[in-house]
N, C-alpha and C positions, 0 to 999 in steps of 0.2 A: 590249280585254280581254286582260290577260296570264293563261294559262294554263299551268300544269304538270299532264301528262300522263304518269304512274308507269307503269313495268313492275314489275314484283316475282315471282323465281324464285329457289328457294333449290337447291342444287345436290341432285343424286338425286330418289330418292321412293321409298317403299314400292311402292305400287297398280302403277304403271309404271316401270321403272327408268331414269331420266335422262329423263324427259317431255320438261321444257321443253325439250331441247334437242335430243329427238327430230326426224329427217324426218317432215312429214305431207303423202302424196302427191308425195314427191322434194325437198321445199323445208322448211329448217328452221324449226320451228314457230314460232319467237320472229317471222321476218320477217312474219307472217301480218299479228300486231300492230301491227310497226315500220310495215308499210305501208298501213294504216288510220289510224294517225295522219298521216306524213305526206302522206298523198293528201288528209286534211281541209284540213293548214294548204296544200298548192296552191291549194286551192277557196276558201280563207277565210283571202284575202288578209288582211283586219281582224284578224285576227287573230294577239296574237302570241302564242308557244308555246317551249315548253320539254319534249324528252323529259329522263327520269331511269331509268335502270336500276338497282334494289336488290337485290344478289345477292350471294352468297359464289359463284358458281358463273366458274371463270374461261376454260370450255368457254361458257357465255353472253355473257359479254364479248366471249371472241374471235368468236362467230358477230355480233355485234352492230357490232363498232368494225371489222370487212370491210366495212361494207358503204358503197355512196357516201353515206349523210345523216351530215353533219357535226356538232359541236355537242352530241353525247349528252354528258349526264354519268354516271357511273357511282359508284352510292354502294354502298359496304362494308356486308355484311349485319354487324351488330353480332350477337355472339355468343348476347345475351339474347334475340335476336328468330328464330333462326334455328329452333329446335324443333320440333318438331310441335303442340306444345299454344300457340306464337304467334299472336298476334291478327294478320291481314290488316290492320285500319286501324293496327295499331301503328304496323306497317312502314311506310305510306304516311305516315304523321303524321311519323316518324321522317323518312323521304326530305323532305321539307317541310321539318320543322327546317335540316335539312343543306344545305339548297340555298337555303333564305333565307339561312345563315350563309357560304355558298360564294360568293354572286351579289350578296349586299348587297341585295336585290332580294325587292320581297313581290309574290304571285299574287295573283288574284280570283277562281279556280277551282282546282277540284285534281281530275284525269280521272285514274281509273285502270281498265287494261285487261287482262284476264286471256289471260297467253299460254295457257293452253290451250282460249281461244276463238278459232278460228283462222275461223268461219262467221259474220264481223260484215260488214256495210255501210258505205260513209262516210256515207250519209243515218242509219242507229242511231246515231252519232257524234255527228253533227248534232243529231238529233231532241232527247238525253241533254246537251246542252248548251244549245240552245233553252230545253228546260224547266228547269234550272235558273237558268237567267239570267232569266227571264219568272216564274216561282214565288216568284224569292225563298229556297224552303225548305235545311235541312240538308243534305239527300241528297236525288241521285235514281240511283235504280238500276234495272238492264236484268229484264225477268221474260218470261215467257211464259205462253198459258194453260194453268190447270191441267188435265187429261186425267182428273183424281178431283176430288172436292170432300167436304170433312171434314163438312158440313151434309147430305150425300147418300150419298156409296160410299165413303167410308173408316171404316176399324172398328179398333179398339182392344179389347185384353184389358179385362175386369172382374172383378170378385172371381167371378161365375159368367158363364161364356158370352163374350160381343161386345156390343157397341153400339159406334154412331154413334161417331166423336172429337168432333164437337160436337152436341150432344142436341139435335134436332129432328123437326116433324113434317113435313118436305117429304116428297111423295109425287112431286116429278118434281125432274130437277135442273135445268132453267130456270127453276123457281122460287127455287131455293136461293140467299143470296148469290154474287156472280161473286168468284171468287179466282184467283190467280194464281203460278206458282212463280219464284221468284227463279235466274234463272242464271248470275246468279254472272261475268257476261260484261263488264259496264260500270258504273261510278261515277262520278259527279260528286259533290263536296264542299266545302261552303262553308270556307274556309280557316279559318275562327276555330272551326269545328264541331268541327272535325279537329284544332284542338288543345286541345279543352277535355278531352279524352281520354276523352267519352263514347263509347259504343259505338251502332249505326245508327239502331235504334230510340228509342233518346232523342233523336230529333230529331225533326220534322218533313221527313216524307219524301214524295217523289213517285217516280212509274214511267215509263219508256216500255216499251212492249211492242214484242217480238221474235217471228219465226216459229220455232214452237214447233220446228221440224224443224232448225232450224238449229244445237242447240246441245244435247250429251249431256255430262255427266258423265264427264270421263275419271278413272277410278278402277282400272278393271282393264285388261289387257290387252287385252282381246275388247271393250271402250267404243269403243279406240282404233282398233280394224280397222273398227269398226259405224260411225264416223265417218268413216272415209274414202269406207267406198262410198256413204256418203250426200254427201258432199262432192262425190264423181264426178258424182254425178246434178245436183247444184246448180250445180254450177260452170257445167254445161254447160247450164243452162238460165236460170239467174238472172245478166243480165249486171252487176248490181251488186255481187254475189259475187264473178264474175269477174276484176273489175273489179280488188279486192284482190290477188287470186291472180296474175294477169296481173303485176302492180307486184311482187307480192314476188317473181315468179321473175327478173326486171329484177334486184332488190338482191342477190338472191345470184347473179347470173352480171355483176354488175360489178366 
């Protein structure tokens, strides 16, 4: 199985200023990613692999083309993709194009990995590529469970008062449908999906699920400090976490 495996960071940001390419806990966040992937392809040897970085950011590249994995490509944020109101799968579809038209060369998967998920596993890796190859389907992408549920405790304005976001009569929420929040951490993508230029839910989609504690919304400043010290705790307890972190402090002190 040939796989290509997308970073995508576009330089700045509103919420936090230069996220991606912020230190998280000493080590620059981009490597969190770089070395999740490659500690997969050590493990899985069958497997071949291609990273791609899509960035205008050239504070990304340089943390990225330091370090010892060889063979990254690095494709140019096109101008129309760079905005605030661009689509994520644009950009991965986009990187696709570019790298079939680079490499002469078609994939069978398309992994993409959110550098500001710095709290992933190489077994979530694993797991998010398993079930796509085994499903068959569109998409499969990373969730957690949800801590509300729209059938139970979550409420919405009405013309008078609140209710329900979706109208029911559950009186406990073990009964309620189980749902899930998407974090936005890990994608897999059937390559013909990804260029039919539909968007995720036009397809047929599957999930793996993540520890819900592993993985916050970095948006504001105060996300980013609440991640860290929950990072401290994890690192130091979960050695498959560790595991990551251990390797990426490897890549930036080589």
């Amino acid at each position: 199985m040939n796989i290509l495996f997308t970073i995508c960071g576009r330089a700045g940001s509103k919420g936090i200023k230069n996220k991606n390419i912020r230190n998280f806990l000493g080590i620059p966040l981009p490597l969190y990613t770089l070395a999740a992937v490659d500690l997969y392809m050590k493990k899985n040897s069958e497997i071949t692999g291609k990273i791609a970085i899509n960035t205008d950011s050239q504070e990304l590249v340089h943390i990225i083309c330091n370090t010892p994995i060889k063979g990254i490509s690095i494709i140019s944020r096109k101008d129309t993709l760079a905005g605030d109101n661009a689509s994520k799968i644009d950009v991965i579809s986009d990187t696709l194009r570019e790298m079939e038209q680079q490499n002469r060369n078609t994939y069978d998967m398309v992994v993409d990995l959110d550098i500001t998920s710095p709290l992933r596993t190489v077994r979530d890796l694993e797991s998010l590529i398993n079930v796509q190859r085994s499903s068959g389907c569109d998409v499969t992408f990373s969730v957690t469970q949800a801590r509300r549920n729209p059938y139970f405790n979550m409420v919405k304005q009405v013309e008078k008062g609140y209710s329900r976001v979706i109208a029911s009569s559950f009186v406990a929420r073990q009964s309620a449908p189980e749902v899930f929040d998407m974090n936005a951490s890990l994608y897999a993508y059937n390559p013909s999906f990804l260029k039919s230029g539909k968007q995720i839910f036009d397809g047929y989609c599957e999930i793996i699920q993540m520890r819900d504690t592993a993985i916050l919304d970095l948006d504001h400043e105060s996300d980013f400090e609440l991640m860290e010290v929950i990072a401290r705790h994890l690192y130091a307890q979960d050695t498959e976490l560790n595991e990551i972190r251990t390797y990426a402090i490897q890549l930036d002190t080589q």
